[in-house]
C-alpha positions as CSV (number, residue, x, y, z in Angstrom):
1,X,178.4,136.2,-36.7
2,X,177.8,136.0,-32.5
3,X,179.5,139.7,-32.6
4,X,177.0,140.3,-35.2
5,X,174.1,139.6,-33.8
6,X,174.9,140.9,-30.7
7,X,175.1,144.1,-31.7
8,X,171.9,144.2,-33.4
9,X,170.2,143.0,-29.9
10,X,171.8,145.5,-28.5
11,X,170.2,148.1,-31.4
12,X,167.5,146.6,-31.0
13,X,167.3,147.4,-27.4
14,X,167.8,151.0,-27.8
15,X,165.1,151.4,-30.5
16,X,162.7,150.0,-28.1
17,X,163.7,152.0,-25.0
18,X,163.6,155.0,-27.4
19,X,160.3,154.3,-28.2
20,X,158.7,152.8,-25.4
21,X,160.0,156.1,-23.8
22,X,158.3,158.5,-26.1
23,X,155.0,156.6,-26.1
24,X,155.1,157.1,-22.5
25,X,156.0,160.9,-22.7
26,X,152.6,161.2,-25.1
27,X,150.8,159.3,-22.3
28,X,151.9,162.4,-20.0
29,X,151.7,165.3,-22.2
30,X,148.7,164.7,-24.2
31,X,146.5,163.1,-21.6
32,X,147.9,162.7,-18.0
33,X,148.8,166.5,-17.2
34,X,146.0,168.6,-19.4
35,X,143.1,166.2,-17.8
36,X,145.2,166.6,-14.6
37,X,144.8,162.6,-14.2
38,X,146.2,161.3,-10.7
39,X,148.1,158.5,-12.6
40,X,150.5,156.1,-10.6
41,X,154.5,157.3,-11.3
42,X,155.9,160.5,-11.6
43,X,152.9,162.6,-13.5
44,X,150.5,161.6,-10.9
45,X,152.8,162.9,-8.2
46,X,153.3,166.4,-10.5
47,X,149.7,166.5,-11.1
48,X,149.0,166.1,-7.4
49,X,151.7,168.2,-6.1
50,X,150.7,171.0,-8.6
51,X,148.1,172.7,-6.7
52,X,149.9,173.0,-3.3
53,X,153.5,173.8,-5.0
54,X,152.1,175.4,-8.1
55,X,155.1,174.3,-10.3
56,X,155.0,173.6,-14.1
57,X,153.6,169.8,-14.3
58,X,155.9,168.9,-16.8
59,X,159.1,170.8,-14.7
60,X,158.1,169.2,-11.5
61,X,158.0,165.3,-13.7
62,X,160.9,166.2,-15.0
63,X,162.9,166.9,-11.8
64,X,161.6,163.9,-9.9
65,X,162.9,162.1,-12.9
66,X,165.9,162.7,-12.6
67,X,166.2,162.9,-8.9
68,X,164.7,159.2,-8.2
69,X,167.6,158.3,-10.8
70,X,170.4,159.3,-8.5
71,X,168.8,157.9,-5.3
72,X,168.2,155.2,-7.4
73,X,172.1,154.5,-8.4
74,X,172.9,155.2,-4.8
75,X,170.6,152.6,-3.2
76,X,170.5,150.1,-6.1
77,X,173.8,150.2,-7.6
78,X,175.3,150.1,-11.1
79,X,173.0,147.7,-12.8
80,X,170.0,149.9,-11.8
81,X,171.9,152.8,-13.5
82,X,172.8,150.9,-16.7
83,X,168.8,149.6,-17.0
84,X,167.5,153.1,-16.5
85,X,169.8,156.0,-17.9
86,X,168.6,156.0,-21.5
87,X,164.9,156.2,-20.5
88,X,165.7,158.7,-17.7
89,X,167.7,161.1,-20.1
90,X,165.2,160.3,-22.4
91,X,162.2,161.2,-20.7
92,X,162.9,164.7,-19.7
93,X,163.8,165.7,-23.5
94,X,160.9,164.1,-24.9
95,X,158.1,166.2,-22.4
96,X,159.7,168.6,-22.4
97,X,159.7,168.7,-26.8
98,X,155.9,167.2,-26.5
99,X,154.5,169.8,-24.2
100,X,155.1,172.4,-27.0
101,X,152.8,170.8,-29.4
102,X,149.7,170.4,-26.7
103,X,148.0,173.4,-28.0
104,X,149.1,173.3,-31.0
105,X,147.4,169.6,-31.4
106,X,145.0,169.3,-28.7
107,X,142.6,166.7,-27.8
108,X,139.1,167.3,-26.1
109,X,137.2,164.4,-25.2
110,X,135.4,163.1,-22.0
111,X,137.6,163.2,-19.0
112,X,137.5,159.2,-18.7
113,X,138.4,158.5,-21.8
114,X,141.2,160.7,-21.1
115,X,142.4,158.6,-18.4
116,X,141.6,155.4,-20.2
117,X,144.2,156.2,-23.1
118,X,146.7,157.9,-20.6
119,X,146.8,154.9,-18.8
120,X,146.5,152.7,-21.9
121,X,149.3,154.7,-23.6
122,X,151.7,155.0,-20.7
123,X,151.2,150.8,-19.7
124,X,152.3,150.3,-23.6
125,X,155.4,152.4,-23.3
126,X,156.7,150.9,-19.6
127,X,156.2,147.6,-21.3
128,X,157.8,148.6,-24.6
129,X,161.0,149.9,-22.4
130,X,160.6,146.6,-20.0
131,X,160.4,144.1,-22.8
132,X,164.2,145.4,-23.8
133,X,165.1,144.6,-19.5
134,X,165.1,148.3,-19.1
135,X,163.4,150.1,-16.5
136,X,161.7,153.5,-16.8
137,X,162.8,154.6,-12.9
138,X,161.1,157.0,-11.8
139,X,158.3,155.9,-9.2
140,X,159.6,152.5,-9.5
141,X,162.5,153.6,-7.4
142,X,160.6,154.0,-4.1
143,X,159.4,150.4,-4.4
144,X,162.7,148.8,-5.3
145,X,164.5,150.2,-2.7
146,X,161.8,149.5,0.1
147,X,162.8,145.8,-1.4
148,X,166.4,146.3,-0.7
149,X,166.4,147.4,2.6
150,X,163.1,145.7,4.2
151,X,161.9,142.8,1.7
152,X,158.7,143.8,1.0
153,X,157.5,142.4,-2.4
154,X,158.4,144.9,-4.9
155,X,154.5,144.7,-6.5
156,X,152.8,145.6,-2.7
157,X,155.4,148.3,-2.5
158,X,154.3,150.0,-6.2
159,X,150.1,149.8,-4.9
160,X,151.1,151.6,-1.4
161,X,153.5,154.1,-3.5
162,X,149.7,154.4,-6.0
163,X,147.5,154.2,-3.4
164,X,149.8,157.0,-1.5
165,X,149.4,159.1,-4.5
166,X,145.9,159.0,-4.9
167,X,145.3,160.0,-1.7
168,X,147.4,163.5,-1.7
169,X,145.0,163.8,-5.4
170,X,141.9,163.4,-2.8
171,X,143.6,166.5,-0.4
172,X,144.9,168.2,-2.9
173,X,141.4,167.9,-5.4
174,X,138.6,165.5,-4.8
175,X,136.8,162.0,-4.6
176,X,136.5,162.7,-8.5
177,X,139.6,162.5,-9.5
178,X,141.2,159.8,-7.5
179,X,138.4,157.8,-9.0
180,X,139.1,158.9,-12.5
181,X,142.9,158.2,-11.6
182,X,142.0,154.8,-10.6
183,X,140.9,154.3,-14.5
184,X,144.7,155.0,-15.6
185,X,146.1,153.3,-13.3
186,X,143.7,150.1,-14.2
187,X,144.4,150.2,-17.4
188,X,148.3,151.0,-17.4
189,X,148.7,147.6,-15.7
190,X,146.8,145.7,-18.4
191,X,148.2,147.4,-21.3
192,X,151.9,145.9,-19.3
193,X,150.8,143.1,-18.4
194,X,149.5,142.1,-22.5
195,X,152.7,143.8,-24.0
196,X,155.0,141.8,-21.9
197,X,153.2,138.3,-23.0
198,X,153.0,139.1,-26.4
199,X,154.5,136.0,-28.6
200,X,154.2,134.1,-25.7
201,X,151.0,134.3,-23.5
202,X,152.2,133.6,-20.3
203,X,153.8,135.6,-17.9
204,X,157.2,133.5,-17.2
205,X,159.3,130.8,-20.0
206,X,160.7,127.7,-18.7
207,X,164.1,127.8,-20.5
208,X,166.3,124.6,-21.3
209,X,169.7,125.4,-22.9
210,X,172.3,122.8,-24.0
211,X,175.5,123.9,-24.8
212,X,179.1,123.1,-24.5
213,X,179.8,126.3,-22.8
214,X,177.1,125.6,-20.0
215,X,179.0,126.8,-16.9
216,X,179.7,130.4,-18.8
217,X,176.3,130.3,-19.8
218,X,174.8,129.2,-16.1
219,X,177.4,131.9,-14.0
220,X,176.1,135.0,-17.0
221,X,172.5,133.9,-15.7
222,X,173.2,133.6,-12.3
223,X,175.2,137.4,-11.8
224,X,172.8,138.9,-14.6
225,X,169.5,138.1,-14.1
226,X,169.8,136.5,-10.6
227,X,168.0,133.2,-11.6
228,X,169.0,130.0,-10.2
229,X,169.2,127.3,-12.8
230,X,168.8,123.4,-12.8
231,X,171.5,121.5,-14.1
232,X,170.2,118.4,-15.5
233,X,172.2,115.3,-17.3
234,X,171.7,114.4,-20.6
235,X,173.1,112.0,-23.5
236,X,173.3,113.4,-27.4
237,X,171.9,110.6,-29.5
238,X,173.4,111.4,-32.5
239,X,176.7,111.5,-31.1
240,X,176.6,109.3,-28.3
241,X,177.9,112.0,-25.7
242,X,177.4,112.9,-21.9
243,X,175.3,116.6,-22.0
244,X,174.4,119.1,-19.2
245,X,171.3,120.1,-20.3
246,X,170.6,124.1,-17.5
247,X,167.0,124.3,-17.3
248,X,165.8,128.2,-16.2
249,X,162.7,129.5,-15.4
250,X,162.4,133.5,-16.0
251,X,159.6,135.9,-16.0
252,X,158.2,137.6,-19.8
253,X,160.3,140.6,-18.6
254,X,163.8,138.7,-18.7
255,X,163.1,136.1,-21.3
256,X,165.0,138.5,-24.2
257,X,167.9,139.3,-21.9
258,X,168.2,135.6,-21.6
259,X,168.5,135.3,-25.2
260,X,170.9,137.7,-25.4
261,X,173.5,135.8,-23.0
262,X,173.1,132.8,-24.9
263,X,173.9,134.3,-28.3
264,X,176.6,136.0,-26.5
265,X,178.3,133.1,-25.1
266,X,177.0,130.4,-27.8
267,X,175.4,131.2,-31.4
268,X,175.0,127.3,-31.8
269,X,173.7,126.9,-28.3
270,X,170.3,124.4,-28.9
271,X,167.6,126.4,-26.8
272,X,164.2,124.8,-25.9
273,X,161.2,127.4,-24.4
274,X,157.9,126.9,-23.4
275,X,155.3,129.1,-21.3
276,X,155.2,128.6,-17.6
277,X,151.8,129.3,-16.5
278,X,152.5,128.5,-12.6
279,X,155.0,129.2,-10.3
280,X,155.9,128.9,-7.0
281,X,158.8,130.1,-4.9
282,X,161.6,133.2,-4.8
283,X,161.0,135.3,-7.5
284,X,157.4,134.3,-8.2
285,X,155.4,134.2,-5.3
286,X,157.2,136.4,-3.1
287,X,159.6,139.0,-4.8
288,X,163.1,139.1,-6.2
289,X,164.2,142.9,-6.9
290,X,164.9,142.4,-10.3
291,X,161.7,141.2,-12.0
């Protein structure tokens, strides 16, 4: 039954990268590179770089795509690899199929609704793919590995990496359309920030987990989702025995990987959860590379 249902996690997983993915190629296709929107990620940096390279938006995506992906796996290792290849294979094919259908289905409205939905869209999809602890790479990689090699927060390193791009939209167009940018990228990091709190409403889950396989379930966390974890003792009632009782704390983004382990290691594992609201310390208020 444990094989079982890991295996449908693991389904489940794909389906949502899958479609998180394609939501977020729909985003691009349909609003980002026709409105020529100076979005944060890897359309905003085709749709600025289009005027002084005059490449194919949807080329140039594609080929920063896939090259952040290897500089990715060089810097960041394996796991980065593993959390990003479906999306990053993904990606390319589903552009490249949508761009197609643009004139065949195309959709005129005002310029700032444009940027509204391409930024509401594309926030839905990233969460979509982060909700299944995937990652979508591409612009994301810059960030992460300015993390690895200096510490800067992860989150300051994605607003200089935005901020960067709307300034090459400012050279390379005008005052405009960094300002219409600024719509998408405003309402990208709601539309995350509301997908990954959904069933929950809060923005980490404090975790407590009793099992008799507690030290395979606290190393999995540990080397997985680089957490640390609270052992705390406990007594069973019923049965009058000594307990370990790990209590966790992990952010929205982790909380289903952390199912996962658990119904890996122990289906009968007794799990307790409950939204963390505040936080303080590594991996809350200043960053851990893996959120």
């Amino acid at each position: 039954m444990s094989t079982r249902k890991t295996k449908l996690a693991k389904l489940m997983n794909i389906a949502m990268i899958i479609i998180g993915t394609f939501i977020l190629a729909v985003s691009v296709e349909f609003f980002i590179l026709p409105y020529r929107i100076l979005s944060g990620g890897v359309a905003g940096i085709a749709v600025a770089m289009e005027p002084l390279l005059h490449i194919n938006t949807t080329l140039l995506a594609n080929c920063l795509t896939v090259g952040l992906f290897i500089v990715g796996g060089l810097f960041l290792g394996r796991t980065f690899m593993m959390n990003t290849i479906l999306s990053s294979l993904c990606y390319p094919l589903f552009t490249t199929m949508l761009e197609k259908y643009v004139g065949v289905v195309p959709i005129t409205i005002h310029p700032m609704l444009a940027s509204f939905y391409a930024g509401l869209l594309g926030g839905i999809g990233i969460g979509i793919v982060m909700r299944a602890d995937a990652s979508t790479g591409g612009m994301d990689v810059p960030p992460l590995i300015v993390n690895k090699l200096t510490g800067l927060k992860v989150s300051s390193g994605v607003m200089i990496t935005d901020a960067l791009t709307v300034m090459l939209g400012v050279v390379a167009y005008d005052i405009n359309a960094a300002l219409l940018g600024l719509v998408s990228v405003f309402a990208c990091s709601v539309a995350i920030d509301k997908v990954l709190s959904i069933g929950g409403g809060a923005n980490a889950k404090s975790v407590q987990i009793i099992s008799e396989r507690w030290e395979e379930i606290m190393e999995t966390i540990q080397s997985d989702l680089d957490r640390g974890v609270t052992l705390i003792p406990g007594y069973g009632g019923y049965q009058r025995q000594e307990k370990t009782v790990i209590l966790c704390v992990v952010s929205s983004r982790q909380y289903n990987h952390l199912l996962e382990i658990i119904r890996r290691i122990d289906d009968k594992a007794f799990t307790i959860t409950t939204d963390a609201a505040d936080m303080h310390g590594e991996g809350f208020t200043y960053s851990s590379p893996n959120i």
